[in-house]
C-alpha positions in Angstrom: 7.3 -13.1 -48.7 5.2 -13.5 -45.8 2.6 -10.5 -44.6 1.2 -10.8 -41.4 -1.7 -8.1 -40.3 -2.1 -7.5 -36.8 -5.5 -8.8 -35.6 -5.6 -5.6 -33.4 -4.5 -3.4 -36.3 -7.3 -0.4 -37.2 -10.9 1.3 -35.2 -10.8 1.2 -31.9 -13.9 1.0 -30.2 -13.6 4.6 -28.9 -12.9 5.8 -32.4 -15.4 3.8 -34.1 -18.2 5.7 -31.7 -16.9 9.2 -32.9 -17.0 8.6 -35.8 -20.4 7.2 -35.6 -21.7 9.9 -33.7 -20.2 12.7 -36.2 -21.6 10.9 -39.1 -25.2 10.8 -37.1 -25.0 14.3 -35.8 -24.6 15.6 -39.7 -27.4 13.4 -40.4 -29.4 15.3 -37.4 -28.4 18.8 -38.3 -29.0 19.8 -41.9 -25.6 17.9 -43.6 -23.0 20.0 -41.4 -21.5 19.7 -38.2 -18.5 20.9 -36.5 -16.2 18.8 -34.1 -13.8 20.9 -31.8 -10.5 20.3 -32.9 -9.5 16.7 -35.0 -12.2 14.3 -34.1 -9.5 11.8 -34.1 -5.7 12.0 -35.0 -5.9 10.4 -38.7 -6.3 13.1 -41.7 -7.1 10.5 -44.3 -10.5 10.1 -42.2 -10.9 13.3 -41.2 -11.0 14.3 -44.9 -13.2 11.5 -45.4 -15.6 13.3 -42.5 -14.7 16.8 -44.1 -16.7 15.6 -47.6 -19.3 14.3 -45.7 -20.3 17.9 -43.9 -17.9 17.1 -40.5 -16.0 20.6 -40.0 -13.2 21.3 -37.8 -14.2 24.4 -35.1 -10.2 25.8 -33.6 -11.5 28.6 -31.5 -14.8 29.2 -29.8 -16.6 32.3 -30.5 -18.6 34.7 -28.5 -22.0 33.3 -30.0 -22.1 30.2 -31.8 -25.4 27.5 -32.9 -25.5 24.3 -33.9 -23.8 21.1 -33.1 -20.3 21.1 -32.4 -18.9 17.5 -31.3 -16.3 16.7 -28.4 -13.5 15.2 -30.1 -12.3 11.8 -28.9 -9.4 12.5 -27.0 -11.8 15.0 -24.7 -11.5 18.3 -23.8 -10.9 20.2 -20.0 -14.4 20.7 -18.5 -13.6 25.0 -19.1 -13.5 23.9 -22.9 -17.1 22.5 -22.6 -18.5 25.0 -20.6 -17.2 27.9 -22.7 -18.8 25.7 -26.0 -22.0 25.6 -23.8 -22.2 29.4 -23.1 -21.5 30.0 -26.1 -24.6 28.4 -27.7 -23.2 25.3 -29.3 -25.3 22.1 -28.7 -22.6 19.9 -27.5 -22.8 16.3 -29.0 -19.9 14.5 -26.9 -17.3 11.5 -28.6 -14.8 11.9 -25.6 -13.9 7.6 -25.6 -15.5 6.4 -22.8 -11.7 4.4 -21.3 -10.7 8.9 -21.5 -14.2 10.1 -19.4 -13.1 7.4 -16.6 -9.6 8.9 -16.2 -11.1 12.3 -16.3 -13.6 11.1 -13.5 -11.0 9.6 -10.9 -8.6 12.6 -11.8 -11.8 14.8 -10.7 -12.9 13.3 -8.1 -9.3 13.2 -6.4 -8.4 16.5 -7.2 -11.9 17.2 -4.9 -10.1 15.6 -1.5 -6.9 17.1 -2.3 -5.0 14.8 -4.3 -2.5 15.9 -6.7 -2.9 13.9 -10.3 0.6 12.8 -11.9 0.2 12.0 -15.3 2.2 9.7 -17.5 1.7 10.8 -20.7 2.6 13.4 -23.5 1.9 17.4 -22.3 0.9 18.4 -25.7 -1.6 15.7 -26.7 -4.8 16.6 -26.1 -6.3 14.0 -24.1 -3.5 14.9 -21.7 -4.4 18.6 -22.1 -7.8 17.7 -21.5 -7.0 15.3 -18.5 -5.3 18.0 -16.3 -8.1 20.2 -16.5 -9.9 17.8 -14.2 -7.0 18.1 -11.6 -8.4 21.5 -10.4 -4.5 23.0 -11.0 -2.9 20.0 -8.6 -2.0 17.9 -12.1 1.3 17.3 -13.3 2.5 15.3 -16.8 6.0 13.3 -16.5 6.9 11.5 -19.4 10.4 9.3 -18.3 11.4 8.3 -14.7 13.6 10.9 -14.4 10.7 13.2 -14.3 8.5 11.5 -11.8 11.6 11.6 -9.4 11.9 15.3 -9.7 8.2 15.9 -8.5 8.0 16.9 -5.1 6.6 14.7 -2.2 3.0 15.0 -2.3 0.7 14.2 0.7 -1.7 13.0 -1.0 -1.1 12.4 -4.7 -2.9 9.9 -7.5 -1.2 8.3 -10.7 -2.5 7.5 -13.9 -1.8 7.2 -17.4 -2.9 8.4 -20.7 -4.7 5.5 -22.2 -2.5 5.2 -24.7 0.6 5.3 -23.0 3.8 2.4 -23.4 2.6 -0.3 -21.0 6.3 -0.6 -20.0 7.3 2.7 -19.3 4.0 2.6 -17.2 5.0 -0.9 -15.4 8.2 1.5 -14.5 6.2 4.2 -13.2 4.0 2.2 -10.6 6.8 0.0 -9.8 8.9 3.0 -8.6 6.1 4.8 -7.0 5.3 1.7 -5.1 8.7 1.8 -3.8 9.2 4.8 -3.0 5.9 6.8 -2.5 3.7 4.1 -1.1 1.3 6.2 -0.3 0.2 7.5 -3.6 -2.5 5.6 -5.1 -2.4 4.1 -8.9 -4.7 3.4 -11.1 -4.4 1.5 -14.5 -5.8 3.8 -16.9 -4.1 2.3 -19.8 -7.2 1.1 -22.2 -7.2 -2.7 -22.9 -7.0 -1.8 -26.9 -3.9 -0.2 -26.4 -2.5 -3.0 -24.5 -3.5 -5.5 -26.7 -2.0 -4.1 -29.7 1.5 -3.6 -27.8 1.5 -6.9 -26.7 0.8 -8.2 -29.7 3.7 -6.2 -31.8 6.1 -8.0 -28.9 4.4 -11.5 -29.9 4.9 -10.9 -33.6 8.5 -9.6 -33.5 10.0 -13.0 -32.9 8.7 -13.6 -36.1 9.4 -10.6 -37.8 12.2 -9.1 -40.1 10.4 -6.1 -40.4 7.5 -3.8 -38.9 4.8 -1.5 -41.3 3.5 0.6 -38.5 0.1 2.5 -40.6 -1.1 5.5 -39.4 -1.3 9.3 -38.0 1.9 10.7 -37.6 0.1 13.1 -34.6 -1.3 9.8 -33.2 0.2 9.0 -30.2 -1.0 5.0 -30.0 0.4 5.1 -33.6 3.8 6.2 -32.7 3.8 4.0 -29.3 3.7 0.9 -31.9 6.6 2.2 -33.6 8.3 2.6 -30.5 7.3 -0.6 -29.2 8.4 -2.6 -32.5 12.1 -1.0 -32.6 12.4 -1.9 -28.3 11.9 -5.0 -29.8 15.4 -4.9 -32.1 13.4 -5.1 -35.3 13.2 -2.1 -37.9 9.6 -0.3 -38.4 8.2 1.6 -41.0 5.8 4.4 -39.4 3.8 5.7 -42.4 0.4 8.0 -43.0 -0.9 6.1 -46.6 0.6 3.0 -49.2 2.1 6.2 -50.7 4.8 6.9 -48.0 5.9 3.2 -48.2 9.1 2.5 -50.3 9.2 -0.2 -51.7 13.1 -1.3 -50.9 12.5 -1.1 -48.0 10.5 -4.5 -47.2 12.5 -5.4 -50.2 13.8 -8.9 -49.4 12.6 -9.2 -45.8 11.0 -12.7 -45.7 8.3 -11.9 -43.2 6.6 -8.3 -42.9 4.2 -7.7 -39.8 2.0 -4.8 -40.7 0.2 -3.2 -37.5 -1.9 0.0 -37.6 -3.2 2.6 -34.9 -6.5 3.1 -33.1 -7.7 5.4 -35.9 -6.1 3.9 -38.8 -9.2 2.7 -41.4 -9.3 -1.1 -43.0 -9.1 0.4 -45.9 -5.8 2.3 -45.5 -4.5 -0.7 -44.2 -5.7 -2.6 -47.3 -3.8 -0.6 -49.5 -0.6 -1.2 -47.6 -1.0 -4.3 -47.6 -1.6 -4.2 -51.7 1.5 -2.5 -51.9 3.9 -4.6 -50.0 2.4 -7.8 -52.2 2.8 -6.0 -55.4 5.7 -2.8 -54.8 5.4 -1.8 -58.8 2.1 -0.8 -58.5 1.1 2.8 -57.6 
């Protein structure tokens, strides 16, 4: 059996930084922090941050103190003032490819531009995204849905940065068709295309995709996707445990990919368990 790992596979710069920064802030603040919401969409690491003093803040109260971190995928700018008035010292790991979406969205939506976004409405860099679009933003997720929006005068398009890079292509090649007018940006983050692209270069090679990471991670489910558009089966699993064993059973080459916030050594593990299936 062959096993190839994805030289994209794991950290992403973005997530490496929050990370980072939540380990640094508990440092900074007594051995406890709080992070609003998931710092990142992995719950092996966010346990892993959880024993280290990182806790997760759901709802804001009327008076808080202390440090409470921005989680990766960013928030709306209501979220951080409402943290602010509250008290909290606000400590921010929004990914830096997320604050320049938010920026063009916000400084659109100030000339009267309407923001379409391509992207998933309940993932919270999306969430986050439209508030910037000062009520003007819209989420479409398939063609079909663009289509339906009305005619905007003046109307922007971007992406969630970790959106399909095809399903995008499709996007700005129909709005450049038919609403010539709008403008389009490419918000996709490089990481995110890199890793795609590179599932599509391993497939003609593969017999069968181990796709590590977050179930609630949206980069980690785009792999998936991307790896079955490509006519090959994939394995989406959380940790080695989920993986059984039959099923790379036979299959002469296995190309293992991971998401953004998928750890080395989660992926090390998988990897032990493909090359020795009795084990654990």
């Amino acid at each position: 059996m062959n096993i190839r790992v994805a030289k994209t596979a794991g950290f992403c710069m973005g997530v490496r930084r929050a990370v980072d920064l939540a380990l640094e802030t508990v440092e900074k603040h007594g051995g406890t922090a709080r992070s609003f919401g998931p710092l990142i969409h992995n719950s092996q690491v966010l346990e892993f941050l959880k024993e280290r003093g990182v806790r997760v803040l759901d709802d804001i109260p009327k008076k808080g103190s202390g440090a409470v971190i921005i989680r990766a995928h960013g928030v709306p700018p209501q979220t951080r003032e409402r943290l602010s008035r509250a008290g909290f010292n606000i400590v921010d790991a929004t990914c830096p490819r997320v604050i320049k979406v938010q920026t063009i969205i916000e400084t659109h939506a100030a000339r009267g531009h309407a923001a379409i976004i391509a992207g998933d409405r309940d993932h919270p860099e999306v969430s986050g995204l439209l508030g910037y679009s000062d009520g003007q933003g819209h989420v479409i997720d398939s063609l079909e849905s663009v289509k339906s929006l009305p005619v905007f005068e003046k109307a922007i398009i971007v992406a969630q940065t970790t959106q399909n890079i095809e399903f995008y292509d499709q996007i700005k090649k129909w709005a450049a068709g038919r609403r010539p007018h709008y403008k389009i940006f490419d918000t996709i983050c490089h990481s995110t295309a890199r890793r795609q692209n590179e599932v599509r270069d391993m497939a003609r090679r593969a017999d069968i995709f181990v796709v590590v990471g977050g179930k609630n991670s949206g980069n980690t489910r785009r792999l998936a996707e991307v790896a079955r558009e490509s006519g090959k089966p994939a394995r989406h699993i959380e940790t080695e445990a989920e993986l059984d064993p039959s099923a790379v059973e036979g299959r002469r080459n296995v190309c293992v990919t991971a998401g953004a916030s998928t750890p080395d050594w989660i992926i090390e593990r998988v990897v032990k368990k493909i090359e020795s299936p009795g084990r654990g």
